[in-house]
VOZA-962563 format. One record per residue (C-alpha): residue number from 1; x, y, z. Coordinates in steps of 0.001 Angstrom, whole numbers, plus 500000, padded with zeros to 6 digits. Example, Ala and Ser with C-alpha at 12.3 -4.5 7.8 and 13.67 -1.06 7.14 Angstrom:
    n      xx      yy      zz
    1  512300  495500  507800
    2  513670  498940  507140
end
This chain:
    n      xx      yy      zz
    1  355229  098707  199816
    2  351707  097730  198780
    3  348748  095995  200358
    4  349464  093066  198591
    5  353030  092472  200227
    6  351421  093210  203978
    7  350472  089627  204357
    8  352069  087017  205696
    9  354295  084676  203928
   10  354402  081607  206314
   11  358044  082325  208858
   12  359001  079353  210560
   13  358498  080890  213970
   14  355163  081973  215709
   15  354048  083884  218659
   16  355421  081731  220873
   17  358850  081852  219633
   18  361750  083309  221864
   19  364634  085209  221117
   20  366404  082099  221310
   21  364759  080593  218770
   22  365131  083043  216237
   23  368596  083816  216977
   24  369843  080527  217534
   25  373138  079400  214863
   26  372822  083131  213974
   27  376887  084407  213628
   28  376525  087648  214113
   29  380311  088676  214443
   30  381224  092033  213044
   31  377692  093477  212881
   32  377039  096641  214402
   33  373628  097635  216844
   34  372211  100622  218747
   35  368854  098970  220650
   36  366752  101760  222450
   37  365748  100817  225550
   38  367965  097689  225281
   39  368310  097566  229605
   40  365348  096410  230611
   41  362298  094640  229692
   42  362413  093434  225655
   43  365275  095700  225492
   44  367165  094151  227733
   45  366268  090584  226073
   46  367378  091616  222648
   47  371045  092941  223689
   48  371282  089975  225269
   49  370362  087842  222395
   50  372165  090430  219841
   51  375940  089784  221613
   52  375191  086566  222155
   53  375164  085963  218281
   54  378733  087916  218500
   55  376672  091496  217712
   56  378331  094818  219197
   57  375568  096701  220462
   58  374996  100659  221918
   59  372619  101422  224441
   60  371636  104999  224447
   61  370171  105288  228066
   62  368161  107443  229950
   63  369139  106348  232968
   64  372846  105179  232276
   65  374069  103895  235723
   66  371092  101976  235816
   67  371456  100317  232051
   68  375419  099810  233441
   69  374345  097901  236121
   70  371988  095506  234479
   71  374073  095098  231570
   72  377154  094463  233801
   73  377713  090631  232871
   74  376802  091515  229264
   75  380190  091584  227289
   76  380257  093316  224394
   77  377778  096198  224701
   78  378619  099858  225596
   79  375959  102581  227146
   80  376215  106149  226466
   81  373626  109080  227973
   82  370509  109830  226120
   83  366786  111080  227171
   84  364740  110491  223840
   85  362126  113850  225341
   86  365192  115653  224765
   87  366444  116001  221426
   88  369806  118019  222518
   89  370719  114549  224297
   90  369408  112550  221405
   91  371902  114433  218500
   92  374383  113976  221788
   93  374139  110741  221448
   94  374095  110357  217443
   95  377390  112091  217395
   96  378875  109421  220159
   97  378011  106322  218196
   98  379630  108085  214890
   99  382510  108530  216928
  100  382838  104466  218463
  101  381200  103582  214559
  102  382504  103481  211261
  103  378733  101989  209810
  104  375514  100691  211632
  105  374022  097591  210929
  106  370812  097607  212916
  107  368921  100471  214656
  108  366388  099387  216830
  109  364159  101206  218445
  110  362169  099562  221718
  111  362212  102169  224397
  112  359043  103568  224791
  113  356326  104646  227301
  114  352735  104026  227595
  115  349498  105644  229030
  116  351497  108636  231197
  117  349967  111331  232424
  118  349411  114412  230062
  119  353058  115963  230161
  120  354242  118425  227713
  121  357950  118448  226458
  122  360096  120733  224257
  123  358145  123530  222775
  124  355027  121812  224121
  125  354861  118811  222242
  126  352633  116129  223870
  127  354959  113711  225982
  128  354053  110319  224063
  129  354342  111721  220495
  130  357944  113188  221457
  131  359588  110519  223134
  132  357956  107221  221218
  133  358253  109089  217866
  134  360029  112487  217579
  135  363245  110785  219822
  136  363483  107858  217552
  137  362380  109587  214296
  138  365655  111976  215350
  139  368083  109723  216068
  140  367325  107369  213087
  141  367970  110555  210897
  142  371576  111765  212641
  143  372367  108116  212522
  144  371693  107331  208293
  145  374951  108042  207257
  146  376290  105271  209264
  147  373111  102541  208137
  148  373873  103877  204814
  149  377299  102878  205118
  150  376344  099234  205812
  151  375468  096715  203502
  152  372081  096090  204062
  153  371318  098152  207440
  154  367283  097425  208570
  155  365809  099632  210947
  156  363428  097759  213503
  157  361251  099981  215453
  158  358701  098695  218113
  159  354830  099825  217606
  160  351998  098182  218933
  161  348496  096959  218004
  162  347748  099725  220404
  163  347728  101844  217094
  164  344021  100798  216285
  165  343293  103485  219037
  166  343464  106442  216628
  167  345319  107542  213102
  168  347551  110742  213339
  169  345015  113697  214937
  170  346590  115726  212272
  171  343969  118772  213463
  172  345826  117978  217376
  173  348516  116013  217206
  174  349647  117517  220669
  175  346384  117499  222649
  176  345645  121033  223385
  177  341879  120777  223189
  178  341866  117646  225702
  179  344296  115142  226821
  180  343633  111020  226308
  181  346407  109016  227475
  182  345631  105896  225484
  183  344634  107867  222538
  184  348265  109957  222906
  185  349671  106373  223227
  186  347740  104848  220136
  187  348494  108181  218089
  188  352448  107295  219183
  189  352163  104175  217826
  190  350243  104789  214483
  191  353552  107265  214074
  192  355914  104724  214478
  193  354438  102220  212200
  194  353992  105303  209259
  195  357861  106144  210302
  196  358909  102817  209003
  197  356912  103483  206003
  198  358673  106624  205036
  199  362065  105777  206262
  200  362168  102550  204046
  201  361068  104529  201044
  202  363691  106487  201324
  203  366451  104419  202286
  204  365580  101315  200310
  205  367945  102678  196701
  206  370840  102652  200009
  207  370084  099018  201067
  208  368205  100763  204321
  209  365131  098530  205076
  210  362778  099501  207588
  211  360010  097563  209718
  212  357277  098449  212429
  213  356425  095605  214723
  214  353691  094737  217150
  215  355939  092168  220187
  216  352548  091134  221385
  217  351107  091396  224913
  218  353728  092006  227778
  219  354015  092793  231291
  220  357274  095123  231368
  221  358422  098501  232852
  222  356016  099628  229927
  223  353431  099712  232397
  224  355044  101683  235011
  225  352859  104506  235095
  226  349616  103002  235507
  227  348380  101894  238961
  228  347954  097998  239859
  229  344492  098816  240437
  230  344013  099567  236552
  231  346331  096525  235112
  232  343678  094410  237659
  233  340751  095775  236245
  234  342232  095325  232904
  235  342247  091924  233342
  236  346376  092002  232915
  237  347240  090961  236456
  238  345770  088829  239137
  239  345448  090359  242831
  240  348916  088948  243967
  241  350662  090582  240840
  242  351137  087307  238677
  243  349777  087956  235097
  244  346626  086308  233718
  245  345949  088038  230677
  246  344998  085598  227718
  247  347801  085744  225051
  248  350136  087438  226982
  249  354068  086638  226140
  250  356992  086401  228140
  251  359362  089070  227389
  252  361800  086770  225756
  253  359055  085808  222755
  254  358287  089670  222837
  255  361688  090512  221668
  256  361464  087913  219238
  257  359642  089421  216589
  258  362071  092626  216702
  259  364974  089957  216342
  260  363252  088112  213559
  261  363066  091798  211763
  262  366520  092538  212496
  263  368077  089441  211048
  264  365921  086885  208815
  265  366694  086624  205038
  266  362691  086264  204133
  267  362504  089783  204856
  268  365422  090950  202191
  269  364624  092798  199280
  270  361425  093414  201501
  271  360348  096744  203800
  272  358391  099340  205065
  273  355813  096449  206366
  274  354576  095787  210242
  275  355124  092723  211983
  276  353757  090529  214305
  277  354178  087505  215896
  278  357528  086679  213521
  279  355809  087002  210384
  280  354406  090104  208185
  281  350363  090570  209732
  282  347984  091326  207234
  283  345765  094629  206707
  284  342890  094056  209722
  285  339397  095559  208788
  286  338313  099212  210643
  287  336516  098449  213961
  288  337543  094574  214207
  289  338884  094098  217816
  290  342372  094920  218710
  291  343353  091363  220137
  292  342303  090534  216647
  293  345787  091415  215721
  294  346305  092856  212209
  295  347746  096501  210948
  296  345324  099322  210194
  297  345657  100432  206586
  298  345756  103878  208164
  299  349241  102964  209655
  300  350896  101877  206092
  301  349574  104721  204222
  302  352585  105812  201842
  303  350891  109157  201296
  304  350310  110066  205401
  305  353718  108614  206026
  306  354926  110985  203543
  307  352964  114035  205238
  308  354275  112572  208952
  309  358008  112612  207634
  310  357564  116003  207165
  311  355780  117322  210004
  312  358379  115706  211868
  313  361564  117351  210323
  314  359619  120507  210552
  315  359154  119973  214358
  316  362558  118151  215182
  317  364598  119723  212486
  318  366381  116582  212148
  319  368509  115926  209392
  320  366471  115460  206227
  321  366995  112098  203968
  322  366513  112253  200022
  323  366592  109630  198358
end
């Protein structure tokens, strides 16, 4: 991937598309998904739209009588147990979809959290940066074998322009000399855009594609942990709860540009780019406003994805890829 190809190159949908749209006379029968977070919020919308095309899709669930219930009238999707702060649960849960697998078509990664309180997890890594990146940077690894066993697997995992906050604090990553929840969130992000970097370089000679994504503005469980009071003052919510943000999306054209990712041929032969709005956004200048939309060139860095990858199997100890 180059600067050159992180621009867009003129999709037929837009930032008002839904997952309808872009998943609309899509047969899907026979492919194979696990979505992250696919039981609420975009999530939820993307299994939704995934079966519907005739997709089998895995759940991995933090909270699995919860994803059972909203997924009850779902057909064809399955939920098994798995806390992405916990990376015991997470190769738990790798080894249960190689079980109920014989290849993976599309890994997509949309759970997330946002703006929490400082927590620590693990051996101390800061809450954010383990369960938006180190989860999902886990379970993408225990899971290659089976993406490399598809023909033409892509690997869809959900950023956010909220990455313009801050590049990787490689001097501290984990926040030990002060916590920042929206830096910690924007530092999360930045790593899931450079993961897609990496990953695709090393998957591409396998037919493993990989894309970072920005699903635009959304009022979802995302925003559980902050108070009303701040979402108000934010300008995200009116007093009575309904949302008045400019530009915000429902979540159905959130999910869209993750579907888009997952399934349209203008992105074959193509990855280890970031998305928005169902199209490839272009490099955005330093200091130009986040609603500006755009990708850092910070966050597509081959050389700091590189250094990321491994900083992350050193942490995780996940299974390493070579390519």
């Amino acid at each position: 991937m180059t600067s050159t190809d992180q621009q867009p190159l003129g999709s037929p949908f837009s930032a008002t598309s839904t997952a309808e749209d872009v998943i609309a006379g899509l047969d899907l029968s026979g492919t194979s998904a696990v979505v992250t977070g696919g039981y609420s919020g975009l999530g939820l919308e993307t299994t939704r739209a995934l079966t519907a095309a005739g997709a089998q899709v895995i759940v991995p669930a933090r909270r699995p009588d919860i994803a059972r219930a909203a997924l009850a009238d779902v057909e064809g999707c399955d939920v098994i147990p798995m806390d992405l702060a916990d990376l015991d649960s997470v190769r738990a849960a790798a080894a249960r979809i190689g079980d109920l697998l014989p290849r993976l078509d599309l890994f997509m990664a949309v759970a997330g959290v946002m703006a929490t309180p400082e927590r620590h997890v693990g051996p101390g890594w800061e809450s954010q940066l383990a369960t938006n990146h180190f989860g999902h940077f886990t379970l993408a690894c225990e899971l290659y074998p089976l993406l490399a066993a598809a023909d033409g697997a892509r690997v869809v995992i959900n950023s956010s322009a909220g990455h313009v906050l801050t590049d990787i604090r490689w001097h501290d990553p984990h926040f030990r000399t002060g916590y920042d929840k929206w830096l910690a969130y924007g530092q999360a992000k930045t790593a899931n855009s450079l993961f897609a970097v990496q990953f695709d370089a090393l998957g591409r000679n396998e037919g493993v594609r990989a894309f970072a994504l920005h699903p635009g503005k959304i009022i979802t469980g995302l925003q559980r942990e902050m108070t009303f009071q701040e979402q108000i003052e934010r300008g995200w919510l009116d007093a009575h709860g309904n949302v008045i943000g400019a530009d915000f999306k429902t979540p159905s054209q959130g999910a869209a540009t993750g579907l888009w990712a997952a399934t349209s041929p203008l992105l074959d032969e193509r990855g280890g780019l970031y998305l928005e709005d169902c199209d490839i956004a272009r490099v955005s200048a330093p200091n130009t406003p986040m609603d500006d939309g755009g990708v850092r060139q910070y966050a597509i860095v081959p050389d700091a994805a590189a250094r990321l990858w491994d900083l992350s199997i050193a942490a995780t100890g996940a299974t390493p890829i070579t390519r």
